[in-house]
VONUDREN-184567 format. One record per residue: residue number from 1; residue in three letters; chain; y, z, x of N, C-alpha, C, CB in turn. Coordinates in steps of 0.2 Angstrom, whole numbers, plus 5000, padded with zeros to 4 digits. Glycine has a CB too. Example, Ala and Ser with C-alpha at 12.3 -4.5 7.8 and 13.67 -1.06 7.14 Angstrom:
<pts>
{torvex:1	lumlo:ALA	gumi:A	n.v:4972	n.w:5039	n.u:5066	ca.v:4978	ca.w:5039	ca.u:5062	c.v:4984	c.w:5039	c.u:5066	cb.v:4978	cb.w:5045	cb.u:5057}
{torvex:2	lumlo:SER	gumi:A	n.v:4989	n.w:5035	n.u:5064	ca.v:4995	ca.w:5036	ca.u:5068	c.v:5000	c.w:5039	c.u:5064	cb.v:4997	cb.w:5029	cb.u:5070}
</pts>
This chain:
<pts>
{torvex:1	lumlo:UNK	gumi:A	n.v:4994	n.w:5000	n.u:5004	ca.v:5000	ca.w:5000	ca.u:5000	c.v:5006	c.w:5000	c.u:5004	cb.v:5000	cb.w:5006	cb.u:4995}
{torvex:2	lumlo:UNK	gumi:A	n.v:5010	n.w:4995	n.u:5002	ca.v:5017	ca.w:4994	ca.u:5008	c.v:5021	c.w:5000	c.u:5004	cb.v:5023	cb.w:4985	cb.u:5008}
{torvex:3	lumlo:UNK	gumi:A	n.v:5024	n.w:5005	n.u:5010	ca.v:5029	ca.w:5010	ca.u:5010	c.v:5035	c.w:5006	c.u:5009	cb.v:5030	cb.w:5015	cb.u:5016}
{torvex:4	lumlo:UNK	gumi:A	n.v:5040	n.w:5011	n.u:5005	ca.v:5046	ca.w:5010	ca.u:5004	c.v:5051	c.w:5010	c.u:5009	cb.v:5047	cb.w:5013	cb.u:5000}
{torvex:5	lumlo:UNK	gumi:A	n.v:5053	n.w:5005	n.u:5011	ca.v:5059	ca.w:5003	ca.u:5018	c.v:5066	c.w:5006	c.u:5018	cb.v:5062	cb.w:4993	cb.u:5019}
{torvex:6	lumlo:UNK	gumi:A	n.v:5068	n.w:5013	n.u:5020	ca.v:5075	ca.w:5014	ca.u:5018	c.v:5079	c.w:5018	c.u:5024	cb.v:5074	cb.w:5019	cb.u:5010}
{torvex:7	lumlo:UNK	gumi:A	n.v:5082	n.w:5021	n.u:5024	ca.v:5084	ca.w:5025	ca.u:5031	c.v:5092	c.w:5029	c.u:5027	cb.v:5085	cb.w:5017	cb.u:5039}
{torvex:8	lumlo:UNK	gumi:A	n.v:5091	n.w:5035	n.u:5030	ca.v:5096	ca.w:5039	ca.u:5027	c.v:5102	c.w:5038	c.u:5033	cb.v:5094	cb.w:5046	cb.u:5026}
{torvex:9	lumlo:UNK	gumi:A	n.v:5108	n.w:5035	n.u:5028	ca.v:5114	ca.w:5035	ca.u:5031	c.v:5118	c.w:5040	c.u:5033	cb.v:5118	cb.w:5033	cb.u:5026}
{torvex:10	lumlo:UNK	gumi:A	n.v:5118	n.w:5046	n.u:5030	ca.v:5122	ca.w:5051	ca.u:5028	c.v:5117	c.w:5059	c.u:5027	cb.v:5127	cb.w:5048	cb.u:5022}
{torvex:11	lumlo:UNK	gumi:A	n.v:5121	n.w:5062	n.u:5024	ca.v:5117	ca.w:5067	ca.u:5021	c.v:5115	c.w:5068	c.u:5014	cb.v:5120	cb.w:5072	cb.u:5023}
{torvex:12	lumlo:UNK	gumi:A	n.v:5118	n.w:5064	n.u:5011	ca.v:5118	ca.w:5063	ca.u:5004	c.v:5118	c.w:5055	c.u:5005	cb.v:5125	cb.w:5068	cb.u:4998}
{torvex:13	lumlo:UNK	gumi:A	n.v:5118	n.w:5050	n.u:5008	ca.v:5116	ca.w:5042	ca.u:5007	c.v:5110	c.w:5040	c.u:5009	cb.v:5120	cb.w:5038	cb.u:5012}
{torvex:14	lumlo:UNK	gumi:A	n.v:5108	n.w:5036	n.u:5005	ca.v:5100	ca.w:5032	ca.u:5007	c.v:5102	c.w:5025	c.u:5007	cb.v:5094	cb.w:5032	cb.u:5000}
{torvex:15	lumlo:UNK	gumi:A	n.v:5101	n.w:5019	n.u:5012	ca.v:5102	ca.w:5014	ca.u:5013	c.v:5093	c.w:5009	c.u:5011	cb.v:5106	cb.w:5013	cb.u:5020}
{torvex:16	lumlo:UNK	gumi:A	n.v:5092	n.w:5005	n.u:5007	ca.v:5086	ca.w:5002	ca.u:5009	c.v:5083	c.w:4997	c.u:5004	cb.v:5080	cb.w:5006	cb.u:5010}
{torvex:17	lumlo:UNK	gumi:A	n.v:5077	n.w:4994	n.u:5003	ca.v:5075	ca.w:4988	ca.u:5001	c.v:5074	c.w:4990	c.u:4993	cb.v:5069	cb.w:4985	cb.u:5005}
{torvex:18	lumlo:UNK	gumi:A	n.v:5072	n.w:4985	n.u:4988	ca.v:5073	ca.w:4987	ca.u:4981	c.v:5067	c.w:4993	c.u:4982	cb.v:5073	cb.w:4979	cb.u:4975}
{torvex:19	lumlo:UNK	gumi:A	n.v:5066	n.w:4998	n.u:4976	ca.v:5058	ca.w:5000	ca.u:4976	c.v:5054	c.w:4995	c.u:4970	cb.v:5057	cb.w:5009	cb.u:4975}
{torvex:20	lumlo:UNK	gumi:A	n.v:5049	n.w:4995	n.u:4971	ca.v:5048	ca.w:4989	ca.u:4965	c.v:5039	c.w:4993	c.u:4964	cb.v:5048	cb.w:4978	cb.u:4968}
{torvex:21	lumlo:UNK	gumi:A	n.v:5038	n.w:4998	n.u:4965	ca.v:5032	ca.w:5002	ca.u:4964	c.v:5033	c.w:5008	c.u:4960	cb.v:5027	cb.w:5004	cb.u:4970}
{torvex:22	lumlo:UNK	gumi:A	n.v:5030	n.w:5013	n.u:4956	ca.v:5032	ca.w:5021	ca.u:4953	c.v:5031	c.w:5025	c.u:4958	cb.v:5029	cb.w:5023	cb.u:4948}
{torvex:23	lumlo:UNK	gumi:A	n.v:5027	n.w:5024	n.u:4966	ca.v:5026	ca.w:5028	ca.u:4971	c.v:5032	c.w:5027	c.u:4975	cb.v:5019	cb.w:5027	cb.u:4976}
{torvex:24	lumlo:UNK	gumi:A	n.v:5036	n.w:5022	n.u:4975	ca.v:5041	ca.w:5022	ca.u:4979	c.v:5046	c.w:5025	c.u:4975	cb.v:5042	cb.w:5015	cb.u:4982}
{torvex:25	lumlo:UNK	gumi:A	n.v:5047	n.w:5026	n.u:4968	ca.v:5052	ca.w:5029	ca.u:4967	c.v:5051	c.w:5036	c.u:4967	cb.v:5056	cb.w:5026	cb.u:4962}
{torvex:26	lumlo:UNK	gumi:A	n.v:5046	n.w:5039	n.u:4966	ca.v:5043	ca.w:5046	ca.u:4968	c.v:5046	c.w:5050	c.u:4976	cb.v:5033	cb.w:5046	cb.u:4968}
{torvex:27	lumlo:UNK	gumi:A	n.v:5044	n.w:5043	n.u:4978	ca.v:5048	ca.w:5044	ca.u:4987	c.v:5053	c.w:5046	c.u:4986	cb.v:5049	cb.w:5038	cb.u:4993}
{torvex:28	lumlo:UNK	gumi:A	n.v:5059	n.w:5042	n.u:4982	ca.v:5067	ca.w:5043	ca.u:4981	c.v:5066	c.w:5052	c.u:4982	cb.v:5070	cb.w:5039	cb.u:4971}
{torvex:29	lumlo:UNK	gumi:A	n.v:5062	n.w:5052	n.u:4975	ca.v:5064	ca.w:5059	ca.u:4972	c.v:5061	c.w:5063	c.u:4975	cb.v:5062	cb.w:5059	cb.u:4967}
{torvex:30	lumlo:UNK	gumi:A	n.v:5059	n.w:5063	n.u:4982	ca.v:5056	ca.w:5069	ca.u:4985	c.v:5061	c.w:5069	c.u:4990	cb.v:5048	cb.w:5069	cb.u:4988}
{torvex:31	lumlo:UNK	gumi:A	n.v:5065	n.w:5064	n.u:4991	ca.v:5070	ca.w:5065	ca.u:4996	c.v:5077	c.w:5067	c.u:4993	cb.v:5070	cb.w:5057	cb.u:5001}
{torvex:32	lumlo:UNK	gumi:A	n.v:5076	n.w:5067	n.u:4987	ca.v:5084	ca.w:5072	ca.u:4983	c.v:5087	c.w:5067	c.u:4979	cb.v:5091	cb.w:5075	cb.u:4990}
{torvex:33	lumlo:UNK	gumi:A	n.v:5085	n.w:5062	n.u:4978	ca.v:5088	ca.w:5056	ca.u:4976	c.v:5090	c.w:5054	c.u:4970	cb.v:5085	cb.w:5051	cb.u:4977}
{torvex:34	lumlo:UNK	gumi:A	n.v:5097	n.w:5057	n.u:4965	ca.v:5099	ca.w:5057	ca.u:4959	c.v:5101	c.w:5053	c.u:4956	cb.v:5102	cb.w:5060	cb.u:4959}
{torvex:35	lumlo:UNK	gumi:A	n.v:5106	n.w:5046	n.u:4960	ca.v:5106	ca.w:5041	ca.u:4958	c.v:5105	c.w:5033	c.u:4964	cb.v:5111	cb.w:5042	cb.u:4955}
{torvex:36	lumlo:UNK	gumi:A	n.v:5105	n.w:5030	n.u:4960	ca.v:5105	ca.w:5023	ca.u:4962	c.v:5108	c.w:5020	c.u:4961	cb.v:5101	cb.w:5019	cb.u:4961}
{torvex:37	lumlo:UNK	gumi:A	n.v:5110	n.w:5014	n.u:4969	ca.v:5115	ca.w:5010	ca.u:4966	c.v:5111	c.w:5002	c.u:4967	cb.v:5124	cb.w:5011	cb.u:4969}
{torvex:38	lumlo:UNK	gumi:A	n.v:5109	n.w:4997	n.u:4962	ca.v:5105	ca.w:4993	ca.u:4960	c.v:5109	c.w:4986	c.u:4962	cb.v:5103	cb.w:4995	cb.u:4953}
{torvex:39	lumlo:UNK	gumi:A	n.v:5108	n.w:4982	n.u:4966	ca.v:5112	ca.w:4976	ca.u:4967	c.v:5109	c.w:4969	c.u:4968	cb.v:5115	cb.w:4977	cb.u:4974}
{torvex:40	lumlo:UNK	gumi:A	n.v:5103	n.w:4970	n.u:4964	ca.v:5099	ca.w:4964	ca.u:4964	c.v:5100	c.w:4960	c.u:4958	cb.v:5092	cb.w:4967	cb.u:4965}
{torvex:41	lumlo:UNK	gumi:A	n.v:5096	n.w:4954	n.u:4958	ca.v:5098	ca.w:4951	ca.u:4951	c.v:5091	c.w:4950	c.u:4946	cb.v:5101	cb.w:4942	cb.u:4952}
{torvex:42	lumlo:UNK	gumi:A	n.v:5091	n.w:4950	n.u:4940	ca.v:5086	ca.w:4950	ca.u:4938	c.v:5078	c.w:4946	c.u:4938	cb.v:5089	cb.w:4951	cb.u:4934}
{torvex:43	lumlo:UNK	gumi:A	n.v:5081	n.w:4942	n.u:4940	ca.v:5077	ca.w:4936	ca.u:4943	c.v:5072	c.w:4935	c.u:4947	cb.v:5079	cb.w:4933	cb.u:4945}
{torvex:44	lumlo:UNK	gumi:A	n.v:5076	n.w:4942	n.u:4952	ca.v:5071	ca.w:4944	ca.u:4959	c.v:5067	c.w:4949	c.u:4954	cb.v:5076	cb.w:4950	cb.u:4966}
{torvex:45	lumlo:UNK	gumi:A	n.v:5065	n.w:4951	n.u:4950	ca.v:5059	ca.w:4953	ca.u:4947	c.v:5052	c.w:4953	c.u:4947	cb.v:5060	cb.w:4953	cb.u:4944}
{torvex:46	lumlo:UNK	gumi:A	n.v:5047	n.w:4956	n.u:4949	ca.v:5042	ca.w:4954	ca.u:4944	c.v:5041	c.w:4953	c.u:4937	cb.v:5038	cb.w:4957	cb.u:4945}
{torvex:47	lumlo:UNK	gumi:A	n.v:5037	n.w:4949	n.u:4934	ca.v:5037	ca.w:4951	ca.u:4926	c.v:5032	c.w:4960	c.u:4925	cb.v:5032	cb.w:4943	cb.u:4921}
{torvex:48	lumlo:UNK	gumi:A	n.v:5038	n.w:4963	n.u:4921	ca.v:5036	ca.w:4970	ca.u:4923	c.v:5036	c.w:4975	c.u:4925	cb.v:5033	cb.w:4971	cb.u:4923}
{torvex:49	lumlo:UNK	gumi:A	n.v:5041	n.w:4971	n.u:4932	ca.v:5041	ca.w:4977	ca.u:4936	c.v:5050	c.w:4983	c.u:4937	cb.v:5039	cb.w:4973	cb.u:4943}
{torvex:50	lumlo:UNK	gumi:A	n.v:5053	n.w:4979	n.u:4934	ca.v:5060	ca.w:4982	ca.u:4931	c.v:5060	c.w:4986	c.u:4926	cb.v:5064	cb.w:4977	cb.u:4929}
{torvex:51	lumlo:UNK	gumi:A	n.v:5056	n.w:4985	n.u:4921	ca.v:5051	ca.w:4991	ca.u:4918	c.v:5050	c.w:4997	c.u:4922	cb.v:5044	cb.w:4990	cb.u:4916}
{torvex:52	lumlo:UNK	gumi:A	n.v:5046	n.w:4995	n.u:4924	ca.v:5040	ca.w:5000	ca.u:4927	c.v:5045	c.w:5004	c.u:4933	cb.v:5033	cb.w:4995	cb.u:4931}
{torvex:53	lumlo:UNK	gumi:A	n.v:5053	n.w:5002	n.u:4937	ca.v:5055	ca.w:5005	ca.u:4940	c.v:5060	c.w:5009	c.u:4933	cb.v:5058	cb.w:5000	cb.u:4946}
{torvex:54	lumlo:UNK	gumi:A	n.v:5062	n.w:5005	n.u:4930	ca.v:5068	ca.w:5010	ca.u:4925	c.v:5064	c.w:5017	c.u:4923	cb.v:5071	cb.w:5006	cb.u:4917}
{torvex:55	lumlo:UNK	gumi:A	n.v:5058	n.w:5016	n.u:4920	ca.v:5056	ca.w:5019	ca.u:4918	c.v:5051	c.w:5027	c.u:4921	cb.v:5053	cb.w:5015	cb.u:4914}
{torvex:56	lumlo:UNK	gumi:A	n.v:5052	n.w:5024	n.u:4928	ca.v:5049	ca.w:5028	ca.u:4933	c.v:5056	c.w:5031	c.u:4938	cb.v:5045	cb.w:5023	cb.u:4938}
{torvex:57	lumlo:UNK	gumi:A	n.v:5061	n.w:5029	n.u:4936	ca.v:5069	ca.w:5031	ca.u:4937	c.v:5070	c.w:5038	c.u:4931	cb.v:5076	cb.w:5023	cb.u:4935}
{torvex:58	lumlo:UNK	gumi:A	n.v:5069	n.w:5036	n.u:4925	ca.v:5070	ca.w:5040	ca.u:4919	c.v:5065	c.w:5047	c.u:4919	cb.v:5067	cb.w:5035	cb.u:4911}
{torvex:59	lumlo:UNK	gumi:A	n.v:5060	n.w:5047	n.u:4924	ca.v:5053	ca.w:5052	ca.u:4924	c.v:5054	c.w:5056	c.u:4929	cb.v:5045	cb.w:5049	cb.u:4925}
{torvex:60	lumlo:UNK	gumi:A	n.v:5059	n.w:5053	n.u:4932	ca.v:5062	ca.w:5059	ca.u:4939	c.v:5069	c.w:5059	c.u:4938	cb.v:5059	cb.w:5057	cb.u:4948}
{torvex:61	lumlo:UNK	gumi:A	n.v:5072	n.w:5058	n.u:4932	ca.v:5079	ca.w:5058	ca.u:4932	c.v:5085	c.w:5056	c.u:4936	cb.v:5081	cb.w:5062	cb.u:4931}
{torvex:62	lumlo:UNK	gumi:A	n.v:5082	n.w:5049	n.u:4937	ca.v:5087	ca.w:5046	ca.u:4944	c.v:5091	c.w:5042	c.u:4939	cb.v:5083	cb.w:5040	cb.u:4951}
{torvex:63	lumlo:UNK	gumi:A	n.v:5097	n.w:5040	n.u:4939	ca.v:5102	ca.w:5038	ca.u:4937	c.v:5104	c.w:5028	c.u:4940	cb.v:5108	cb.w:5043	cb.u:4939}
{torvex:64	lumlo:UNK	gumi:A	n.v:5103	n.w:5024	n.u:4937	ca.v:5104	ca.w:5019	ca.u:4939	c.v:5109	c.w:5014	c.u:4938	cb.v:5100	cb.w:5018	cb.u:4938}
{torvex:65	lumlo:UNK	gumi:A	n.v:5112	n.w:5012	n.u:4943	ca.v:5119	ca.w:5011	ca.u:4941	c.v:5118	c.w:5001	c.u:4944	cb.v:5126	cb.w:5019	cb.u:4948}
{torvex:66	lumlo:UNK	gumi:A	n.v:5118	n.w:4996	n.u:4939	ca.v:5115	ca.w:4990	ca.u:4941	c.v:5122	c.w:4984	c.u:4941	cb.v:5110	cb.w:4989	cb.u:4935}
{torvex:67	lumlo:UNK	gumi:A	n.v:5122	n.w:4982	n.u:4947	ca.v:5127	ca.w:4979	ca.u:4945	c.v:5124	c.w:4970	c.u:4951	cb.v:5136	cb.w:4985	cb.u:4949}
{torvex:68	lumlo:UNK	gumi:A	n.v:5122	n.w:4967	n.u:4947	ca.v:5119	ca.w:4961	ca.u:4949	c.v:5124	c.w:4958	c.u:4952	cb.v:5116	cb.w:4958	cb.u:4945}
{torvex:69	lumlo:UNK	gumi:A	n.v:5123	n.w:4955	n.u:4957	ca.v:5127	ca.w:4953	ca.u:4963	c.v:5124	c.w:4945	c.u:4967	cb.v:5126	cb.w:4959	cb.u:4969}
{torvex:70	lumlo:UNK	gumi:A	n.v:5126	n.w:4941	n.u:4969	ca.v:5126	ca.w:4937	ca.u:4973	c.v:5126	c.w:4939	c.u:4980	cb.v:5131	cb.w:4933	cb.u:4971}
{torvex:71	lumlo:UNK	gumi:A	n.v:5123	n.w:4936	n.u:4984	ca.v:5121	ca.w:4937	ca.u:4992	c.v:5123	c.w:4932	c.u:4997	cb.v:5115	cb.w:4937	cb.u:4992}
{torvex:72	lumlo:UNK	gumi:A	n.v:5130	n.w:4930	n.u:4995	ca.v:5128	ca.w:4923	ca.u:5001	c.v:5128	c.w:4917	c.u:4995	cb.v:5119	cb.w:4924	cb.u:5006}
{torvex:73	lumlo:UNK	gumi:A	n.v:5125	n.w:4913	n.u:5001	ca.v:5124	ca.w:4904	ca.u:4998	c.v:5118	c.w:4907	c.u:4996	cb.v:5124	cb.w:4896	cb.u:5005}
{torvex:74	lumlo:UNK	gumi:A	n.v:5118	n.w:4900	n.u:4992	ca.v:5108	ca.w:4900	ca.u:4986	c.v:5104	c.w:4898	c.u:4991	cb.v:5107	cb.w:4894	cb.u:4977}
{torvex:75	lumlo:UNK	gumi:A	n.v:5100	n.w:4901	n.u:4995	ca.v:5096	ca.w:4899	ca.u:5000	c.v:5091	c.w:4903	c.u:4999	cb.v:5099	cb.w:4900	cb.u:5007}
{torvex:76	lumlo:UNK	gumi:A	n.v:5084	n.w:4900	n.u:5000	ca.v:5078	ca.w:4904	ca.u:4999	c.v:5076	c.w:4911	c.u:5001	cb.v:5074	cb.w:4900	cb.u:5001}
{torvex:77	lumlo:UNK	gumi:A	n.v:5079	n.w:4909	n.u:5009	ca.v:5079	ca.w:4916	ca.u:5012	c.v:5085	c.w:4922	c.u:5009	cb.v:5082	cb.w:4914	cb.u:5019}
{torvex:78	lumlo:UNK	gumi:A	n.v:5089	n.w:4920	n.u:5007	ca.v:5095	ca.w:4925	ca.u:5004	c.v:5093	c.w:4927	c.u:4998	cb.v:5103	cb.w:4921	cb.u:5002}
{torvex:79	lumlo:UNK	gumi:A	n.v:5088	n.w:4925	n.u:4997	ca.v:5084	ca.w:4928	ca.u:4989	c.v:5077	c.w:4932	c.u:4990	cb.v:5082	cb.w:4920	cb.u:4982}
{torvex:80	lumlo:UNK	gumi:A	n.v:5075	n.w:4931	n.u:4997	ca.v:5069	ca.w:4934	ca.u:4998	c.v:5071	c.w:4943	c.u:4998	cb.v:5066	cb.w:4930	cb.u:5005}
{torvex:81	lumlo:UNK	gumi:A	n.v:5063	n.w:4944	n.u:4996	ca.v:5064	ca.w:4952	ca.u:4994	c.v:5068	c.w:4957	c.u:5001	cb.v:5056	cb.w:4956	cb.u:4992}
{torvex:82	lumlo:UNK	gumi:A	n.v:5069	n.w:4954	n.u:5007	ca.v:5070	ca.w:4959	ca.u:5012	c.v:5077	c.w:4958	c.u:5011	cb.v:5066	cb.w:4958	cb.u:5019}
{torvex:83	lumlo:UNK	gumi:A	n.v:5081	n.w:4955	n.u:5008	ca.v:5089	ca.w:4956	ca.u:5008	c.v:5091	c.w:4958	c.u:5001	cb.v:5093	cb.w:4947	cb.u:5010}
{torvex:84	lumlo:UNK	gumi:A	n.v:5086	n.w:4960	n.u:4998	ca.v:5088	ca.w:4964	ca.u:4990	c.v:5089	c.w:4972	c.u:4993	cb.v:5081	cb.w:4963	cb.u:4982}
{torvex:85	lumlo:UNK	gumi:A	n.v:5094	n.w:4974	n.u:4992	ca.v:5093	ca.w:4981	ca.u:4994	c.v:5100	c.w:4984	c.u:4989	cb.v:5094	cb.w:4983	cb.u:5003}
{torvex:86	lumlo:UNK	gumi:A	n.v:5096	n.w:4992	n.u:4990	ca.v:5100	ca.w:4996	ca.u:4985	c.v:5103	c.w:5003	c.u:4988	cb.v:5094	cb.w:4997	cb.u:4979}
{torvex:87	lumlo:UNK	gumi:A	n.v:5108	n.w:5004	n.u:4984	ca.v:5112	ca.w:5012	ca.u:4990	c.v:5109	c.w:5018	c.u:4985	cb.v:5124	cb.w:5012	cb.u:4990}
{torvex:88	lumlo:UNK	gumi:A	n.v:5106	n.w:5022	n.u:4989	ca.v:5105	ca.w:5028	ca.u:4986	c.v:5108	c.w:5034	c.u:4986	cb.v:5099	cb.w:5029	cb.u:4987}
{torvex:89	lumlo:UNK	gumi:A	n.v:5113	n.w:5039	n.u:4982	ca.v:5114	ca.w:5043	ca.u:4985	c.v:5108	c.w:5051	c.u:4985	cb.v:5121	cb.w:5043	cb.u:4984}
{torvex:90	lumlo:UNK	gumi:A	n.v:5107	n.w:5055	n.u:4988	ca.v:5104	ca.w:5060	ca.u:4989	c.v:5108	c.w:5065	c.u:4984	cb.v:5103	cb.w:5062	cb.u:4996}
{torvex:91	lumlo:UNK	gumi:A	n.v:5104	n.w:5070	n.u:4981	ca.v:5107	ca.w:5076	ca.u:4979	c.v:5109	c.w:5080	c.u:4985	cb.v:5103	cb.w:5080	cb.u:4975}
{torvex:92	lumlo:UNK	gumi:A	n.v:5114	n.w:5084	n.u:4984	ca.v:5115	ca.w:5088	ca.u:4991	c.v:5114	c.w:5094	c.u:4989	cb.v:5123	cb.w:5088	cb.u:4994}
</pts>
């Protein structure tokens, strides 16, 4: 199972890749993680997997804050999953 890619900025910041499993947002939430800030587009989804993260956000009360964004030019690489990332901040 691929681990979730993120690295802490700050003391209360989380920088890292989208989570798109319910184990990776359990991670969030063991590391203090109250809200999200979501910057991907809906498209970059699996079918069912935007569910499965909201609703796995709602089960450990993380706050998700979505504001779909453009990355650049429309290039295959600019859409691939390792440039979708999201800002987390940590409870303090």
């Amino acid at each position: 199972m691929a681990r979730l890619n993120y690295h802490r900025l700050g003391d209360s910041l989380l920088a890292g890749a989208m989570p798109f499993r319910a184990d990776h947002v359990d991670a969030l939430h063991a590391e203090g993680v109250t809200a999200v800030v979501n910057l991907c587009q809906e498209r970059e989804y699996w079918d069912g997997e935007r569910e499965l993260i909201l609703d796995a956000y709602a089960s450990h009360g993380i706050t998700e804050l979505h504001r779909d964004t453009n990355e650049g030019p429309q290039t295959g690489t600019t859409q691939s999953r390792g440039y979708r990332c999201c800002l987390s901040r940590a409870a303090r």
